[in-house]
C-alpha positions as MATLAB code, in Angstrom:
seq = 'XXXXXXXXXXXXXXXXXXXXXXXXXXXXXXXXXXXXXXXXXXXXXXXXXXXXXXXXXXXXXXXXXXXXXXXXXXXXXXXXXXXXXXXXXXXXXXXXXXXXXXXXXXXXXXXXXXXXXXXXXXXXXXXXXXXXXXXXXXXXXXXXXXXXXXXXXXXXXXXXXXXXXXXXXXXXXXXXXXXXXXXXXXXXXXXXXXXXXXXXXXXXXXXXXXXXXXXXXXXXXXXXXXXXXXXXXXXXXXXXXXXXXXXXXXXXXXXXXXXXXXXXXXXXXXXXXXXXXXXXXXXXXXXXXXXXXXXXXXXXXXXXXXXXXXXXXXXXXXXXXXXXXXXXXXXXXXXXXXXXX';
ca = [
      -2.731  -36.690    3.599;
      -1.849  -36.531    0.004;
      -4.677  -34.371   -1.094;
      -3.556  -32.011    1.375;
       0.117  -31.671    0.215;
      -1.424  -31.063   -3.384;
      -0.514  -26.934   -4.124;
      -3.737  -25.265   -5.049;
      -2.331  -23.986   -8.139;
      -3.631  -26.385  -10.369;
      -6.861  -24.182   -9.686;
      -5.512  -21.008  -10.852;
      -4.973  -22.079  -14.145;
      -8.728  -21.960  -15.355;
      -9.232  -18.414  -13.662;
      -7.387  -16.281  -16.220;
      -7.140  -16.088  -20.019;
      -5.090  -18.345  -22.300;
      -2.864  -14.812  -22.867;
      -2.092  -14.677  -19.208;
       1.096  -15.937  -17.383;
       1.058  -16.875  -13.822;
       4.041  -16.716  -11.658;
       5.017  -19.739   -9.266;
       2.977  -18.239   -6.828;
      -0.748  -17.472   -9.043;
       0.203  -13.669   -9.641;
      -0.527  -12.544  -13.131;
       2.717  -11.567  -14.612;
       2.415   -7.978  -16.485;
       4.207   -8.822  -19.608;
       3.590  -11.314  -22.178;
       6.539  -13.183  -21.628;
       5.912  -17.008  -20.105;
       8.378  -17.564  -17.090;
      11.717  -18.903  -17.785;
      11.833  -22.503  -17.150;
      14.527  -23.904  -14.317;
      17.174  -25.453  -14.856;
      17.933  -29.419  -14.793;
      20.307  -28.821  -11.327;
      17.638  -26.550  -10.084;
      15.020  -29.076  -10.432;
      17.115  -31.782   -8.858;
      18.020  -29.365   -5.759;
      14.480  -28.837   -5.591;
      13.448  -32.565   -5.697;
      15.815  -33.137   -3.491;
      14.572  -30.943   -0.905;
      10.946  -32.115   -1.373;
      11.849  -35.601   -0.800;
      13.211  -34.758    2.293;
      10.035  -32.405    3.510;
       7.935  -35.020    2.437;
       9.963  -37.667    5.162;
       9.515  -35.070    7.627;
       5.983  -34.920    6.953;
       5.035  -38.222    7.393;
       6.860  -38.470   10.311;
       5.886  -35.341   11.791;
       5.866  -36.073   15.701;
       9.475  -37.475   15.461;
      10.177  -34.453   13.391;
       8.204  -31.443   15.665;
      10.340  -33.377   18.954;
      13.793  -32.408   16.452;
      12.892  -28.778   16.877;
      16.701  -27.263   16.247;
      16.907  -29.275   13.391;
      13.223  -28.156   12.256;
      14.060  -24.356   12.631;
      17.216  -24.552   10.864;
      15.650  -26.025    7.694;
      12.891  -24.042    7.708;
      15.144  -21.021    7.804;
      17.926  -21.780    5.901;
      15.731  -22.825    2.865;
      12.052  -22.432    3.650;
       9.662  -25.368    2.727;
       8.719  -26.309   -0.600;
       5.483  -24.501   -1.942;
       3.564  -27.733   -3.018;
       4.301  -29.045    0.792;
       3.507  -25.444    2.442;
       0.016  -25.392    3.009;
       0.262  -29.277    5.050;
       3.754  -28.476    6.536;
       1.666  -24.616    8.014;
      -1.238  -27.025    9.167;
       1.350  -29.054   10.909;
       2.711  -26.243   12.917;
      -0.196  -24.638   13.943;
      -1.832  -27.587   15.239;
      -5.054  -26.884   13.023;
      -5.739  -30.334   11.390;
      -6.420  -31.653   14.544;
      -8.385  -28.993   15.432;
     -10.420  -29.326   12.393;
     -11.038  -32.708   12.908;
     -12.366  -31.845   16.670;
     -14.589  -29.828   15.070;
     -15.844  -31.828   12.009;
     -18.709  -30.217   10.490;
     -18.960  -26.877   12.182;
     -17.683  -24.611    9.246;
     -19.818  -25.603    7.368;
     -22.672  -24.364   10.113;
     -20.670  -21.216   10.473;
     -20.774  -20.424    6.916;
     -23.989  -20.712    6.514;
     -25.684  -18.518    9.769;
     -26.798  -15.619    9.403;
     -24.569  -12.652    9.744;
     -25.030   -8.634   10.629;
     -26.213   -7.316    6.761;
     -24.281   -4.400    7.019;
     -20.920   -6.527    8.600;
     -21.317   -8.672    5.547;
     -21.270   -5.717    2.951;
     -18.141   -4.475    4.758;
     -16.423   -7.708    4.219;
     -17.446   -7.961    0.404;
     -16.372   -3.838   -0.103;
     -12.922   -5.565    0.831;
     -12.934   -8.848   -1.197;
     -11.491   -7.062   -4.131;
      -8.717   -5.394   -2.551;
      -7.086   -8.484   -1.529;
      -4.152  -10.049   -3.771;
      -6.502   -8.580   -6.866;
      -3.613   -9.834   -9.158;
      -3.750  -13.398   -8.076;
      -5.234  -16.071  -10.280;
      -7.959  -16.917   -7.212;
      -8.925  -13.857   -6.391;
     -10.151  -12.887   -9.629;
     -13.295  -11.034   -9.665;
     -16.461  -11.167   -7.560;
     -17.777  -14.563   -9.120;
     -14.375  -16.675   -8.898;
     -13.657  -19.238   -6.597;
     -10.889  -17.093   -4.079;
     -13.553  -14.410   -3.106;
     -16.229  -16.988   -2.330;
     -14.339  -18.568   -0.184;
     -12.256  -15.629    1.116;
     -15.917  -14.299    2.339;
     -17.086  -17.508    3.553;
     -14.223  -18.026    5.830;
     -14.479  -14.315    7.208;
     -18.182  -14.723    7.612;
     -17.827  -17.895    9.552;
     -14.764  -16.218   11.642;
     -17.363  -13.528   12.241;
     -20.018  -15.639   13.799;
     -17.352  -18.171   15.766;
     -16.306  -14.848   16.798;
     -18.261  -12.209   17.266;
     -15.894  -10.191   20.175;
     -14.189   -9.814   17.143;
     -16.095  -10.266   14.529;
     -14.220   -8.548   11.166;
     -11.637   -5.512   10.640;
      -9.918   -5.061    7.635;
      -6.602   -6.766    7.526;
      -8.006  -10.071    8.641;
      -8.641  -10.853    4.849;
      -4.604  -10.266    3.929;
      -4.142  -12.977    6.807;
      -7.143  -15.156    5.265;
      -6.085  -14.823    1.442;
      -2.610  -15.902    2.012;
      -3.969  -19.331    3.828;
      -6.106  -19.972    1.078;
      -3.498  -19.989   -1.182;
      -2.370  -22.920    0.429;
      -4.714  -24.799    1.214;
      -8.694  -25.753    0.940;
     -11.223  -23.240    2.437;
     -11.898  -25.312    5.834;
      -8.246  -26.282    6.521;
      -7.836  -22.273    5.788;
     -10.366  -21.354    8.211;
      -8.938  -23.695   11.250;
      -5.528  -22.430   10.270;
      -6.970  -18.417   11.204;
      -8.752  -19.522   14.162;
      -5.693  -20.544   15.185;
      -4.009  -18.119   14.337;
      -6.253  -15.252   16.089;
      -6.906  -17.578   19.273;
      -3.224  -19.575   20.130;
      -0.844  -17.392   22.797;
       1.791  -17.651   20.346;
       0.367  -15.829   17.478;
      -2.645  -14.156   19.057;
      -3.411  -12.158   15.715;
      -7.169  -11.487   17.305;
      -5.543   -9.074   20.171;
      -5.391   -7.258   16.888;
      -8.182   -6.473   15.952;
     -10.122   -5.566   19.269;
     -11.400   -2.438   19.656;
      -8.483    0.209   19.655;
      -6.381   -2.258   18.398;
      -4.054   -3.162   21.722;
      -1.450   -5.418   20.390;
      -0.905   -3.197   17.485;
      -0.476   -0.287   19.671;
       1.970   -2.612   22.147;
       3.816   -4.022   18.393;
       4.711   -0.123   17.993;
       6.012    0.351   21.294;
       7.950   -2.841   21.452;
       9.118   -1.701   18.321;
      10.000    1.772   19.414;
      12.131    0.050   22.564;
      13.527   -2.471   20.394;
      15.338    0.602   17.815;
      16.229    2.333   21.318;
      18.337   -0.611   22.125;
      19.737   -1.296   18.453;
      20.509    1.908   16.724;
      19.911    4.832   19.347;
      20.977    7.458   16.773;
      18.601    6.039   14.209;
      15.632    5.946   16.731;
      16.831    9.822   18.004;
      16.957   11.357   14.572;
      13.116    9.655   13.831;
      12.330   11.628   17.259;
      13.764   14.820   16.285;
      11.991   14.502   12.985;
       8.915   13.759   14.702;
       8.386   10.165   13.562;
       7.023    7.589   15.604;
       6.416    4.121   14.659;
       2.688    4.171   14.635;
       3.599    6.477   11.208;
       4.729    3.537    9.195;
       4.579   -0.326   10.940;
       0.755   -0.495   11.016;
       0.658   -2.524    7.861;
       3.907   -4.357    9.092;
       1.702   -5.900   11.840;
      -1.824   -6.040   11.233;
      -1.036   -7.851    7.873;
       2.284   -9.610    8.976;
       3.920   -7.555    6.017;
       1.269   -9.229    3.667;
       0.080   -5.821    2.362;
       4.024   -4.655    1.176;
       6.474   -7.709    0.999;
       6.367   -9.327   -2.496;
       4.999  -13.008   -1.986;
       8.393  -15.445   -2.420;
       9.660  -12.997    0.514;
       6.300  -12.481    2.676;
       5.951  -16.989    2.501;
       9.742  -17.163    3.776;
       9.051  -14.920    6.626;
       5.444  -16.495    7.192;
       7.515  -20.605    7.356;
       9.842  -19.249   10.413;
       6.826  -17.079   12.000;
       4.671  -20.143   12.119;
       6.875  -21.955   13.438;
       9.110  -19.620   15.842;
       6.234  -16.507   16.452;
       6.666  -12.771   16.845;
      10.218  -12.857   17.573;
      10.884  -13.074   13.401;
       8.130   -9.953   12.431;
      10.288   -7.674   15.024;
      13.523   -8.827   13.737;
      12.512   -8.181   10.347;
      11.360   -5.014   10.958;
      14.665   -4.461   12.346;
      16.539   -5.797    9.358;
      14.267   -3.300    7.536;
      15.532    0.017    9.177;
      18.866   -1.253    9.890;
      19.919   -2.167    6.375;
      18.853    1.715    5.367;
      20.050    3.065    8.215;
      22.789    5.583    6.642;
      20.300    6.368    4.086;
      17.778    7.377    6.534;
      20.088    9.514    8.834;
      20.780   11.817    6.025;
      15.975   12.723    4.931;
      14.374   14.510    6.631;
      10.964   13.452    7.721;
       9.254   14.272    4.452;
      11.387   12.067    2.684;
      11.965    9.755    5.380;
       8.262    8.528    5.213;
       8.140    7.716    1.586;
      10.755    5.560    2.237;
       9.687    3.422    5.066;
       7.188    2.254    2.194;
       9.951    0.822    0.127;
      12.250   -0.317    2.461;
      11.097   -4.043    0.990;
      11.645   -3.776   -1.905;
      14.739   -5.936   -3.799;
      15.146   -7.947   -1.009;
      16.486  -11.223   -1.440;
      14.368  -13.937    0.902;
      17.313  -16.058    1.841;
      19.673  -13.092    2.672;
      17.142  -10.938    4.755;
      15.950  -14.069    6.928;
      19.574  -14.975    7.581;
      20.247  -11.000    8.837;
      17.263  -11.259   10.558;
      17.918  -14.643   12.452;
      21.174  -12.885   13.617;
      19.051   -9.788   16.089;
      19.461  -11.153   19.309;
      15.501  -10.579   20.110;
      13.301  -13.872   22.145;
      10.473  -14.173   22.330;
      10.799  -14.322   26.548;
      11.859  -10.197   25.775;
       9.229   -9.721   23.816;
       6.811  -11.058   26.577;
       8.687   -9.149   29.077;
       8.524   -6.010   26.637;
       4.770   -6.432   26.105;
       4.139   -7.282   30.547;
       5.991   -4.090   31.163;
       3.676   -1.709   28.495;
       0.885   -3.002   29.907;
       1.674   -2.358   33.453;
       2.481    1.403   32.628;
      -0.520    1.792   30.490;
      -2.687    0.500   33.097;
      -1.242    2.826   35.789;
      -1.253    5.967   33.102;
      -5.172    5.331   33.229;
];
Protein backbone atom coordinates (compact mmCIF):
# COMPACT_ATOMS: atom_id res chain seq x y z
CA UNK A 1 0.00 0.00 0.00
CA UNK A 2 2.63 2.52 0.69
CA UNK A 3 4.06 2.67 -2.75
CA UNK A 4 0.74 3.46 -3.87
CA UNK A 5 0.06 6.50 -1.58
CA UNK A 6 3.57 7.82 -2.86
CA UNK A 7 2.49 11.22 -5.25
CA UNK A 8 4.10 10.75 -8.59
CA UNK A 9 5.72 13.99 -8.41
CA UNK A 10 8.93 12.95 -7.39
CA UNK A 11 9.01 11.94 -11.23
CA UNK A 12 8.42 15.27 -12.59
CA UNK A 13 11.32 16.69 -11.25
CA UNK A 14 13.90 15.12 -13.80
CA UNK A 15 11.54 16.04 -16.85
CA UNK A 16 12.25 19.77 -17.03
CA UNK A 17 15.30 22.04 -16.78
CA UNK A 18 17.09 23.14 -13.61
CA UNK A 19 15.50 26.89 -14.68
CA UNK A 20 12.03 25.51 -14.47
CA UNK A 21 9.54 25.74 -11.50
CA UNK A 22 6.84 23.28 -11.04
CA UNK A 23 3.69 24.04 -9.27
CA UNK A 24 2.22 21.57 -6.52
CA UNK A 25 0.53 19.94 -9.14
CA UNK A 26 3.74 19.31 -12.09
CA UNK A 27 2.63 22.47 -14.22
CA UNK A 28 5.53 24.53 -15.34
CA UNK A 29 5.11 27.86 -13.79
CA UNK A 30 5.68 30.80 -16.52
CA UNK A 31 7.84 33.03 -14.51
CA UNK A 32 11.08 32.53 -12.95
CA UNK A 33 9.96 32.91 -9.61
CA UNK A 34 10.16 29.45 -7.31
CA UNK A 35 6.74 29.03 -5.41
CA UNK A 36 6.34 30.62 -2.13
CA UNK A 37 6.91 28.21 0.56
CA UNK A 38 3.81 27.52 3.24
CA UNK A 39 3.65 28.48 6.20
CA UNK A 40 4.54 26.55 9.63
CA UNK A 41 0.41 26.52 10.59
CA UNK A 42 -0.24 25.60 7.04
CA UNK A 43 1.97 22.69 7.16
CA UNK A 44 0.61 21.52 10.48
CA UNK A 45 -3.17 21.87 9.13
CA UNK A 46 -1.99 19.95 6.34
CA UNK A 47 -0.27 17.16 8.40
CA UNK A 48 -2.96 17.10 10.29
CA UNK A 49 -5.33 16.29 7.68
CA UNK A 50 -3.02 13.64 6.13
CA UNK A 51 -2.78 11.81 9.27
CA UNK A 52 -6.24 11.50 9.39
CA UNK A 53 -6.69 10.34 5.45
CA UNK A 54 -4.05 8.07 6.02
CA UNK A 55 -6.38 6.29 9.18
CA UNK A 56 -9.11 6.27 6.82
CA UNK A 57 -7.09 4.57 4.37
CA UNK A 58 -6.01 1.80 6.14
CA UNK A 59 -9.17 1.22 7.39
CA UNK A 60 -11.02 1.71 4.34
CA UNK A 61 -14.09 -0.79 4.64
CA UNK A 62 -14.97 0.69 8.12
CA UNK A 63 -14.47 4.00 6.48
CA UNK A 64 -16.53 3.40 2.81
CA UNK A 65 -19.60 1.81 5.48
CA UNK A 66 -19.25 5.80 7.24
CA UNK A 67 -20.39 7.19 3.93
CA UNK A 68 -21.95 10.74 5.42
CA UNK A 69 -18.97 11.17 7.20
CA UNK A 70 -16.81 10.20 3.96
CA UNK A 71 -18.70 12.77 1.70
CA UNK A 72 -18.47 15.50 4.08
CA UNK A 73 -14.65 15.34 4.29
CA UNK A 74 -14.13 14.84 0.97
CA UNK A 75 -16.13 17.96 0.26
CA UNK A 76 -15.45 20.20 2.80
CA UNK A 77 -11.61 19.84 2.27
CA UNK A 78 -10.85 17.43 -0.55
CA UNK A 79 -8.12 14.72 0.06
CA UNK A 80 -4.60 15.34 0.31
CA UNK A 81 -2.67 15.16 -3.13
CA UNK A 82 0.09 12.64 -1.97
CA UNK A 83 -3.04 10.30 -0.73
CA UNK A 84 -5.25 11.09 -4.01
CA UNK A 85 -4.27 8.71 -6.44
CA UNK A 86 -4.87 5.47 -3.53
CA UNK A 87 -7.86 7.28 -1.85
CA UNK A 88 -9.46 7.53 -6.19
CA UNK A 89 -8.44 3.73 -6.44
CA UNK A 90 -10.37 3.17 -3.30
CA UNK A 91 -13.54 4.62 -4.57
CA UNK A 92 -13.70 3.27 -7.77
CA UNK A 93 -13.16 -0.16 -6.77
CA UNK A 94 -10.15 -0.53 -9.33
CA UNK A 95 -7.37 -2.14 -7.16
CA UNK A 96 -9.33 -5.00 -6.83
CA UNK A 97 -10.11 -5.08 -10.16
CA UNK A 98 -6.57 -4.91 -11.11
CA UNK A 99 -5.66 -7.57 -9.07
CA UNK A 100 -8.56 -9.84 -10.82
CA UNK A 101 -6.91 -9.14 -13.71
CA UNK A 102 -3.15 -9.48 -12.90
CA UNK A 103 -1.16 -9.46 -15.93
CA UNK A 104 -3.56 -8.51 -18.66
CA UNK A 105 -2.34 -4.84 -19.30
CA UNK A 106 0.48 -5.74 -19.90
CA UNK A 107 -1.04 -8.18 -22.89
CA UNK A 108 -3.20 -5.28 -23.88
CA UNK A 109 -0.39 -3.00 -24.33
CA UNK A 110 1.40 -4.91 -26.26
CA UNK A 111 -1.35 -6.34 -29.21
CA UNK A 112 -1.49 -5.10 -32.07
CA UNK A 113 -3.67 -2.16 -32.78
CA UNK A 114 -5.51 -0.51 -36.10
CA UNK A 115 -2.16 1.60 -37.64
CA UNK A 116 -4.12 4.37 -38.50
CA UNK A 117 -6.20 4.31 -34.76
CA UNK A 118 -2.76 4.40 -33.27
CA UNK A 119 -1.52 7.55 -35.27
CA UNK A 120 -4.78 9.24 -34.18
CA UNK A 121 -4.01 8.64 -30.61
CA UNK A 122 -0.26 9.88 -30.89
CA UNK A 123 -1.60 13.25 -33.18
CA UNK A 124 -3.30 13.82 -29.64
CA UNK A 125 -0.53 12.93 -27.11
CA UNK A 126 0.78 16.41 -27.28
CA UNK A 127 -2.26 18.26 -26.73
CA UNK A 128 -2.83 16.87 -23.42
CA UNK A 129 -1.67 18.89 -20.16
CA UNK A 130 1.48 19.97 -22.64
CA UNK A 131 2.60 22.18 -19.64
CA UNK A 132 2.88 19.41 -17.17
CA UNK A 133 6.23 18.08 -16.07
CA UNK A 134 5.05 14.30 -17.46
CA UNK A 135 3.79 15.11 -20.42
CA UNK A 136 6.74 16.65 -21.77
CA UNK A 137 7.51 15.87 -25.25
CA UNK A 138 7.10 12.76 -27.41
CA UNK A 139 10.07 10.76 -25.70
CA UNK A 140 9.12 11.45 -21.87
CA UNK A 141 7.68 9.14 -19.63
CA UNK A 142 3.69 10.77 -19.49
CA UNK A 143 3.13 10.24 -23.32
CA UNK A 144 4.43 6.68 -23.27
CA UNK A 145 2.32 5.75 -20.95
CA UNK A 146 -0.61 8.08 -21.79
CA UNK A 147 -0.52 6.01 -25.31
CA UNK A 148 -0.03 2.75 -23.80
CA UNK A 149 -3.01 2.98 -21.62
CA UNK A 150 -5.25 4.31 -24.61
CA UNK A 151 -3.90 1.61 -26.82
CA UNK A 152 -4.68 -1.09 -24.36
CA UNK A 153 -8.29 0.67 -23.65
CA UNK A 154 -8.56 0.38 -27.42
CA UNK A 155 -8.08 -3.31 -27.74
CA UNK A 156 -10.06 -4.24 -24.20
CA UNK A 157 -12.45 -2.17 -26.00
CA UNK A 158 -12.86 -2.03 -29.29
CA UNK A 159 -16.97 -0.92 -29.35
CA UNK A 160 -15.24 1.93 -28.30
CA UNK A 161 -12.08 1.88 -29.10
CA UNK A 162 -10.56 5.82 -28.91
CA UNK A 163 -12.18 9.47 -29.38
CA UNK A 164 -10.50 12.36 -28.38
CA UNK A 165 -11.27 13.41 -24.88
CA UNK A 166 -10.56 10.01 -23.46
CA UNK A 167 -6.83 11.15 -23.09
CA UNK A 168 -7.94 14.43 -20.75
CA UNK A 169 -9.71 11.58 -18.61
CA UNK A 170 -6.44 9.28 -18.93
CA UNK A 171 -3.75 12.13 -18.24
CA UNK A 172 -5.35 13.29 -15.14
CA UNK A 173 -5.22 9.47 -13.64
CA UNK A 174 -1.78 9.24 -14.44
CA UNK A 175 -0.96 12.00 -12.54
CA UNK A 176 -1.87 10.09 -9.72
CA UNK A 177 -0.94 7.14 -9.96
CA UNK A 178 1.28 4.30 -11.92
CA UNK A 179 0.27 3.48 -15.56
CA UNK A 180 -1.66 0.04 -14.69
CA UNK A 181 -3.48 1.32 -11.55
CA UNK A 182 -4.31 4.34 -14.19
CA UNK A 183 -5.59 2.08 -16.71
CA UNK A 184 -8.02 -0.05 -14.20
CA UNK A 185 -9.04 3.29 -12.77
CA UNK A 186 -10.50 4.31 -16.76
CA UNK A 187 -11.91 1.01 -17.31
CA UNK A 188 -13.74 1.72 -14.56
CA UNK A 189 -14.51 4.63 -15.16
CA UNK A 190 -15.96 4.06 -18.89
CA UNK A 191 -17.64 0.60 -17.80
CA UNK A 192 -19.29 1.19 -13.90
CA UNK A 193 -23.25 2.53 -14.05
CA UNK A 194 -22.20 5.26 -11.95
CA UNK A 195 -19.75 7.00 -14.08
CA UNK A 196 -20.35 5.34 -17.44
CA UNK A 197 -17.83 7.82 -19.23
CA UNK A 198 -17.81 5.11 -22.35
CA UNK A 199 -21.70 6.02 -23.20
CA UNK A 200 -19.56 8.92 -24.24
CA UNK A 201 -17.84 8.19 -26.65
CA UNK A 202 -20.12 5.81 -28.81
CA UNK A 203 -20.91 6.69 -32.00
CA UNK A 204 -22.99 10.04 -31.99
CA UNK A 205 -22.02 10.51 -28.68
CA UNK A 206 -25.53 9.63 -26.64
CA UNK A 207 -24.78 10.56 -23.15
CA UNK A 208 -23.26 13.75 -24.25
CA UNK A 209 -26.23 14.59 -26.23
CA UNK A 210 -28.62 13.38 -23.01
CA UNK A 211 -25.76 15.64 -20.51
CA UNK A 212 -27.05 18.72 -22.76
CA UNK A 213 -30.55 18.05 -22.42
CA UNK A 214 -30.48 17.24 -18.77
CA UNK A 215 -28.68 20.28 -18.64
CA UNK A 216 -31.09 22.30 -20.67
CA UNK A 217 -34.11 20.91 -18.15
CA UNK A 218 -32.06 21.40 -15.23
CA UNK A 219 -31.62 25.69 -16.12
CA UNK A 220 -35.52 25.41 -17.00
CA UNK A 221 -36.15 24.51 -13.46
CA UNK A 222 -33.41 26.89 -11.80
CA UNK A 223 -33.29 30.17 -13.54
CA UNK A 224 -36.20 30.17 -16.24
CA UNK A 225 -35.31 33.74 -17.31
CA UNK A 226 -31.68 32.80 -17.72
CA UNK A 227 -32.53 29.62 -19.80
CA UNK A 228 -35.36 31.98 -21.92
CA UNK A 229 -32.99 34.78 -22.77
CA UNK A 230 -30.19 31.83 -24.06
CA UNK A 231 -33.40 30.72 -26.24
CA UNK A 232 -34.20 34.01 -27.57
CA UNK A 233 -30.55 34.48 -28.34
CA UNK A 234 -30.47 31.27 -29.96
CA UNK A 235 -28.13 29.41 -27.60
CA UNK A 236 -28.46 25.97 -26.74
CA UNK A 237 -26.30 24.04 -24.54
CA UNK A 238 -24.72 21.82 -27.09
CA UNK A 239 -22.93 25.55 -27.98
CA UNK A 240 -20.76 25.54 -24.93
CA UNK A 241 -20.94 22.23 -22.29
CA UNK A 242 -19.34 19.77 -24.75
CA UNK A 243 -15.97 20.17 -23.13
CA UNK A 244 -17.80 20.39 -19.67
CA UNK A 245 -18.71 16.69 -20.17
CA UNK A 246 -16.66 14.79 -22.41
CA UNK A 247 -13.56 15.96 -20.35
CA UNK A 248 -15.34 16.34 -16.88
CA UNK A 249 -14.18 20.12 -17.12
CA UNK A 250 -10.53 18.75 -17.54
CA UNK A 251 -10.01 20.75 -20.78
CA UNK A 252 -11.04 24.46 -18.91
CA UNK A 253 -10.95 24.22 -15.00
CA UNK A 254 -7.43 25.03 -13.68
CA UNK A 255 -6.10 21.74 -11.92
CA UNK A 256 -6.39 22.57 -7.81
CA UNK A 257 -10.20 23.25 -8.93
CA UNK A 258 -10.78 20.39 -11.70
CA UNK A 259 -9.04 17.58 -8.60
CA UNK A 260 -11.66 19.10 -5.99
CA UNK A 261 -14.51 18.52 -8.27
CA UNK A 262 -12.96 15.10 -9.58
CA UNK A 263 -12.66 13.82 -5.16
CA UNK A 264 -16.67 14.43 -4.77
CA UNK A 265 -17.43 13.05 -8.49
CA UNK A 266 -15.65 9.86 -7.70
CA UNK A 267 -17.11 9.42 -4.95
CA UNK A 268 -20.84 10.90 -5.30
CA UNK A 269 -21.14 10.69 -9.57
CA UNK A 270 -22.85 12.97 -12.06
CA UNK A 271 -24.94 14.69 -9.64
CA UNK A 272 -21.62 17.16 -8.79
CA UNK A 273 -20.63 17.86 -12.89
CA UNK A 274 -24.47 19.16 -13.26
CA UNK A 275 -24.38 21.12 -10.16
CA UNK A 276 -21.28 22.67 -11.12
CA UNK A 277 -22.32 23.54 -14.27
CA UNK A 278 -25.07 25.14 -12.53
CA UNK A 279 -22.91 27.06 -10.11
CA UNK A 280 -21.20 28.13 -13.37
CA UNK A 281 -24.19 30.00 -15.06
CA UNK A 282 -25.79 30.89 -11.92
CA UNK A 283 -22.96 32.84 -10.33
CA UNK A 284 -22.90 35.04 -13.85
CA UNK A 285 -26.25 35.07 -14.21
CA UNK A 286 -26.88 39.06 -14.12
CA UNK A 287 -23.91 39.36 -16.23
CA UNK A 288 -25.25 37.14 -18.82
CA UNK A 289 -28.86 38.61 -18.97
CA UNK A 290 -27.50 41.88 -20.03
CA UNK A 291 -24.84 40.08 -23.88
CA UNK A 292 -26.17 39.28 -26.37
CA UNK A 293 -25.32 36.01 -27.95
CA UNK A 294 -22.09 37.18 -29.52
CA UNK A 295 -20.78 38.09 -26.35
CA UNK A 296 -22.57 35.64 -24.42
CA UNK A 297 -20.48 32.76 -26.00
CA UNK A 298 -17.09 34.11 -25.27
CA UNK A 299 -18.05 34.07 -21.96
CA UNK A 300 -19.32 30.65 -21.27
CA UNK A 301 -15.45 29.96 -21.93
CA UNK A 302 -14.41 31.87 -18.89
CA UNK A 303 -17.00 31.35 -16.64
CA UNK A 304 -14.07 29.21 -14.58
CA UNK A 305 -11.93 31.22 -14.24
CA UNK A 306 -10.94 32.81 -10.46
CA UNK A 307 -12.84 30.39 -8.86
CA UNK A 308 -11.99 29.48 -5.52
CA UNK A 309 -12.21 25.34 -5.09
CA UNK A 310 -13.58 25.37 -1.59
CA UNK A 311 -16.23 28.13 -2.24
CA UNK A 312 -17.61 26.78 -5.65
CA UNK A 313 -17.95 23.05 -4.27
CA UNK A 314 -19.74 24.36 -1.20
CA UNK A 315 -22.37 26.48 -3.75
CA UNK A 316 -22.48 23.61 -5.67
CA UNK A 317 -23.28 20.99 -2.84
CA UNK A 318 -26.21 23.40 -2.01
CA UNK A 319 -28.40 22.66 -5.87
CA UNK A 320 -30.87 20.40 -4.77
CA UNK A 321 -30.06 17.91 -7.91
CA UNK A 322 -29.80 13.55 -7.08
CA UNK A 323 -28.67 11.56 -8.78
CA UNK A 324 -32.33 9.44 -8.69
CA UNK A 325 -33.44 12.95 -10.97
CA UNK A 326 -30.82 12.67 -12.98
CA UNK A 327 -31.72 8.95 -13.78
CA UNK A 328 -35.24 9.91 -14.07
CA UNK A 329 -34.10 12.97 -16.35
CA UNK A 330 -31.93 10.72 -18.54
CA UNK A 331 -35.16 7.49 -18.59
CA UNK A 332 -37.49 10.19 -19.73
CA UNK A 333 -35.01 11.61 -22.89
CA UNK A 334 -34.61 8.41 -23.90
CA UNK A 335 -38.16 7.40 -24.05
CA UNK A 336 -39.00 10.57 -26.23
CA UNK A 337 -36.05 10.10 -28.41
CA UNK A 338 -36.93 6.65 -29.07
CA UNK A 339 -40.57 7.49 -29.97
CA UNK A 340 -39.29 10.77 -32.13
CA UNK A 341 -37.54 7.95 -34.31
Amino acid sequence: MAASTVSTAASWSSAVGPAMYLDEHGFIINNQTPPVPMTQRQADKDNKKLDKWMKMLVRWEDTAQDYPRLKKRIRLGGIPSSLRGLAWQLLLGSRQKQAENNGLYESLAQREMDAGLAEIIKRDLGRTFPTHALFLGPDGVGQKALFSLLHAYAVYDPKIGYCQGMGFIAATLLTQMKEEEAFWAFVVLMKHPKYALGEMYLPGFPKVQEAFEILQLLLEAFSPTLAEHFKSEGINTNYFASQWFMTLFVYLFPFRLLLRVWDVFLNEGWKIIFRVALVLLLSDEPTLLGMKMEEILPRLKVLHEDKDPSLLLAQACKIKVTNRELRAMTQMIRQKNEGAE
